[in-house]
KEGU-523952 format. One record per residue (C-alpha): residue in one letter; z, x, y. Coordinates in pm, 1 decimal, m for minus. Layout:
BEGIN
{"A"; {Z; X; Y}} ...
***
This chain:
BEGIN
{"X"; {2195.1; 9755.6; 13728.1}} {"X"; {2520.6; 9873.9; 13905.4}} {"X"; {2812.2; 9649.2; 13951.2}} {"X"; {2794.1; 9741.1; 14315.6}} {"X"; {2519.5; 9522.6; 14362.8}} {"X"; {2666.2; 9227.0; 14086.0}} {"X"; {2988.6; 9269.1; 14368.7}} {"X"; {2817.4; 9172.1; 14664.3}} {"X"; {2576.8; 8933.9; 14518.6}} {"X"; {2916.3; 8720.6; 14443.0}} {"X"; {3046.0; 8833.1; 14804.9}} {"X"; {2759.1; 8698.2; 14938.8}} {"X"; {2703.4; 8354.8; 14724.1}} {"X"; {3109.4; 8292.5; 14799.5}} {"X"; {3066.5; 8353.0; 15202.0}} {"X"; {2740.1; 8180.3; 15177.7}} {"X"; {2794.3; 7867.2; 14941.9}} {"X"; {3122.8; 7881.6; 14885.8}} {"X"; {3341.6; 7984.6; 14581.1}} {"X"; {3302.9; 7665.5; 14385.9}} {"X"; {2947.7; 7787.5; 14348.9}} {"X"; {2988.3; 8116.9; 14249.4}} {"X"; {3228.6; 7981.3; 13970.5}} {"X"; {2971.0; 7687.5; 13840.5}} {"X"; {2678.2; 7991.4; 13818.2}} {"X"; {2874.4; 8190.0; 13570.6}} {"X"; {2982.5; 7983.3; 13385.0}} {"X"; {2642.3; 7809.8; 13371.1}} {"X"; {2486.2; 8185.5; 13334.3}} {"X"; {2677.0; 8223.9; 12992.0}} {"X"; {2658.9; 8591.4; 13019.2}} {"X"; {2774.8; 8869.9; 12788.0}} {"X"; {2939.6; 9017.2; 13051.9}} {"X"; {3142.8; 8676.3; 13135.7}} {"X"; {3034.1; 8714.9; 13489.8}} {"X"; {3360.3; 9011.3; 13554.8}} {"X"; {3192.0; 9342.8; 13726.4}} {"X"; {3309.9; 9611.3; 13831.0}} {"X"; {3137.1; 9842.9; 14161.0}} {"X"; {3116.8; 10128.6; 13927.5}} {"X"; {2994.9; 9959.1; 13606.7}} {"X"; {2649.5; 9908.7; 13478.2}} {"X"; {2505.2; 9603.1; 13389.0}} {"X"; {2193.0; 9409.3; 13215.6}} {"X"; {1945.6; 9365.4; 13525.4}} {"X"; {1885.5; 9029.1; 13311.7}} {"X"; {2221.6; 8930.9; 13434.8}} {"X"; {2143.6; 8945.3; 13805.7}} {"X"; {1812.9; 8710.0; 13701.1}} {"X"; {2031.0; 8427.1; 13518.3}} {"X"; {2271.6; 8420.1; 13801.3}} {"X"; {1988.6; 8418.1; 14073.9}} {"X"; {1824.4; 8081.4; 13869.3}} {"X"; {2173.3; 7949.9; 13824.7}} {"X"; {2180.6; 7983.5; 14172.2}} {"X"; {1851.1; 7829.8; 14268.5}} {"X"; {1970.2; 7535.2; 14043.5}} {"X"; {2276.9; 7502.8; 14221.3}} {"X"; {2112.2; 7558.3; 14596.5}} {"X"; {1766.8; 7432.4; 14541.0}} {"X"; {1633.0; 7747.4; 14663.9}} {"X"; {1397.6; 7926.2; 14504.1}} {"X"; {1510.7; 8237.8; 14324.4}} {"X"; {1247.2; 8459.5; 14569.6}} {"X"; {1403.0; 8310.6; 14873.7}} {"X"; {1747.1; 8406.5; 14733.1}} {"X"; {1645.9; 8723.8; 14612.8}} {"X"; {1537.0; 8783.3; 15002.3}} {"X"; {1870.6; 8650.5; 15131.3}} {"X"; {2093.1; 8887.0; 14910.6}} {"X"; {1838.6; 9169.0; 15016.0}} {"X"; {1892.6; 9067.6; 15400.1}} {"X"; {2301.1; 9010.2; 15304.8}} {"X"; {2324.3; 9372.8; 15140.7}} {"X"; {2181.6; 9665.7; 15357.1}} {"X"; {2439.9; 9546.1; 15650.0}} {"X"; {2690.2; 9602.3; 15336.5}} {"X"; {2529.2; 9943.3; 15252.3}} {"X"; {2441.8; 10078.0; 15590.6}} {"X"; {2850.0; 10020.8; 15670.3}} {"X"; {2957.8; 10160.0; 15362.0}} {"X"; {2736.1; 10447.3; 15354.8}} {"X"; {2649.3; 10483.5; 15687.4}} {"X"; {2589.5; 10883.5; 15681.0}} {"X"; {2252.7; 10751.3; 15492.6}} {"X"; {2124.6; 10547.8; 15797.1}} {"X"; {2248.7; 10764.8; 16061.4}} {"X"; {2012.3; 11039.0; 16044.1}} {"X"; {1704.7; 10820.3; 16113.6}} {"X"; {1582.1; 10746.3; 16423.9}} {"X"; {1378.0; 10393.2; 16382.9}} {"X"; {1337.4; 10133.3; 16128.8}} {"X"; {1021.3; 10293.9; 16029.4}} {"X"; {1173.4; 10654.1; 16009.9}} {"X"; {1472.3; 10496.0; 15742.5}} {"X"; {1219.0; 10331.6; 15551.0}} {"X"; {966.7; 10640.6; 15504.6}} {"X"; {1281.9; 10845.1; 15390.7}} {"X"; {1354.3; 10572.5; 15076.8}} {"X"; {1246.6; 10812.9; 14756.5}} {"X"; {1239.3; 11147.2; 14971.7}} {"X"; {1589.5; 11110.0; 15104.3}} {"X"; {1779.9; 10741.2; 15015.0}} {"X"; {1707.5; 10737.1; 14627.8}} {"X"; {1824.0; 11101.2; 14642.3}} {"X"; {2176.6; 11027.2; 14759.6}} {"X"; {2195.8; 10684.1; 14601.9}} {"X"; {2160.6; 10913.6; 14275.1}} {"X"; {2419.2; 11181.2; 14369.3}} {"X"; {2673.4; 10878.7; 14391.9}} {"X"; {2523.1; 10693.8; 14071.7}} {"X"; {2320.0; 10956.2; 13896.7}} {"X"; {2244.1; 10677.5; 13605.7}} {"X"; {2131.3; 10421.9; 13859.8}} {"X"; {1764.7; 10257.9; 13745.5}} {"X"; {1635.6; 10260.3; 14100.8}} {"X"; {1296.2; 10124.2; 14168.5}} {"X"; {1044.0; 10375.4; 14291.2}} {"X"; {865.0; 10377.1; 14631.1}} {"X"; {531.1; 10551.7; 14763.5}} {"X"; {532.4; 10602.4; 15124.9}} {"X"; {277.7; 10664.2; 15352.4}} {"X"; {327.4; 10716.8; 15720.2}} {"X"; {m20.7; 10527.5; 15884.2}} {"X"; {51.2; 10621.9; 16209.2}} {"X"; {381.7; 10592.7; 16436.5}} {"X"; {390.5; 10199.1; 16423.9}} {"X"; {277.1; 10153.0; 16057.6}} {"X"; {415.7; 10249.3; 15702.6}} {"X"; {296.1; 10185.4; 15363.1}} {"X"; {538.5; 10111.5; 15115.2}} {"X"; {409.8; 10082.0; 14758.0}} {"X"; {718.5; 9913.4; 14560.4}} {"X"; {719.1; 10032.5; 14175.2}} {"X"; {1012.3; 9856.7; 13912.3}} {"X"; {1005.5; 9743.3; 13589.0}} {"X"; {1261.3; 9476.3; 13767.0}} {"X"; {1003.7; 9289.0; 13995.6}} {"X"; {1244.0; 9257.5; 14272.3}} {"X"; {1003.3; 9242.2; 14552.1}} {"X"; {1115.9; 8976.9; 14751.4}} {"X"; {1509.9; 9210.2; 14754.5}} {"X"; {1322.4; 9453.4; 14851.2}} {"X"; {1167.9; 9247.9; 15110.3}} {"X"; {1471.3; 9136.7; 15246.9}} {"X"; {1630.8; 9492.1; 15277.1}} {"X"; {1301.0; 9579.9; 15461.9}} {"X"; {1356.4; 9297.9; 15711.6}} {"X"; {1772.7; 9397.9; 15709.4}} {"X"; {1714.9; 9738.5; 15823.3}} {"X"; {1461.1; 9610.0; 16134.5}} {"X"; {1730.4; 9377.5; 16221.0}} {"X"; {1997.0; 9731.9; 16173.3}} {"X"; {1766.8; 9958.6; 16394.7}} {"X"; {1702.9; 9622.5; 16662.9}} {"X"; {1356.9; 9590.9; 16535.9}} {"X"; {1110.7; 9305.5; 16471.6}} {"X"; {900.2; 9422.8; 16172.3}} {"X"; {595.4; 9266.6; 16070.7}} {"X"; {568.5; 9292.5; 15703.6}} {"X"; {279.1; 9171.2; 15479.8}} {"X"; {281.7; 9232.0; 15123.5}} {"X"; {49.9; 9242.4; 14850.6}} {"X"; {86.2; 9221.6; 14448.2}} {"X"; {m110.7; 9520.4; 14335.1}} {"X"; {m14.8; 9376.1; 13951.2}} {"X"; {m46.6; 9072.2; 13882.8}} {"X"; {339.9; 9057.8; 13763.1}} {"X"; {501.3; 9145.8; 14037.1}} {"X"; {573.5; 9471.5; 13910.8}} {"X"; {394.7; 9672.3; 14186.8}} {"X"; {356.9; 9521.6; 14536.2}} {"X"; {218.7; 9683.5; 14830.8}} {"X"; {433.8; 9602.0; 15172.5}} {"X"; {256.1; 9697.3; 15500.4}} {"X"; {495.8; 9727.3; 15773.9}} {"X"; {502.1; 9748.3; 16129.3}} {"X"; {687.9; 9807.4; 16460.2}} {"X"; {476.6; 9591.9; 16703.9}} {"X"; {455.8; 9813.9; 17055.4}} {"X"; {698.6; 9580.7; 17296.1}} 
***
């Protein structure tokens, strides 16, 4: 997993819960890494999972709910520091049915050993999408949250139900729409 993400996880537990908690979940964590990233390094994505139940522990919320939060905390974070890769879309709905044909793409030219999960899109008509989430990771509920950030980026209410297609989490249908106003 890139450190990118391991950076603004902390960013987002510090400005969230405060930097006494970020500094009881690693050392709690005990990680081979000793909890020190860098934005350009490459990590275990088993790291990520011992600081998300750390942080449960520490917050009492669940480590989907968090996993949600940090997805709603970091496309704001992405979509300012890369905004070039939101600008060209038009709607919510546009962004999202451009994720493997035209986000991964980029997000590989700038990390070309990134492990990004893989998405199958299908445009249902010009209020609904299909997104089929595929990783090894099952990070669903991240990738729920980003889906939910980038409404809130494009001023958008989405509706979005989801469905496990595997039973481990490891393929998860979302169904998501732009309600007509």
């Amino acid at each position: 997993m890139k450190g990118v993400v391991f950076t603004e996880f902390f960013r987002m537990v510090e400005n969230t819960f405060g930097y006494e908690v970020a500094d009881t979940i690693v050392s709690e964590a005990k990680l081979p890494s000793g909890g020190v990233y860098t934005a350009v390094g490459t990590y275990p994505a088993m790291e990520m999972f011992a600081l998300i139940g750390q942080l449960s522990k520490s917050t009492g919320m669940g480590p989907d709910q968090l996993q949600e939060a940090f997805g709603r905390y970091l496309f704001p974070r992405f979509a300012e520091g890369y905004p070039s890769l939101v600008e060209d879309s038009n709607s919510a709905l546009d962004f999202l049915a451009s994720i493997e044909s035209y986000i991964h793409v980029e997000v590989l030219k700038l990390y070309p050993d990134a492990e990004l999960p893989r998405f199958e899109t299908k445009r249902l008509d010009e209020n609904h999408l299909e997104l089929v989430y595929h990783s090894k990771r099952k990070m669903s509920h991240f990738a729920l949250g980003l889906i939910h950030a980038c409404g809130d980026h494009f001023n958008t209410q989405l509706v979005v139900q989801s469905e496990a297609l595997e039973a481990d989490g490891s393929v998860v249908r979302f169904l998501v729409s732009n309600p007509v106003q």
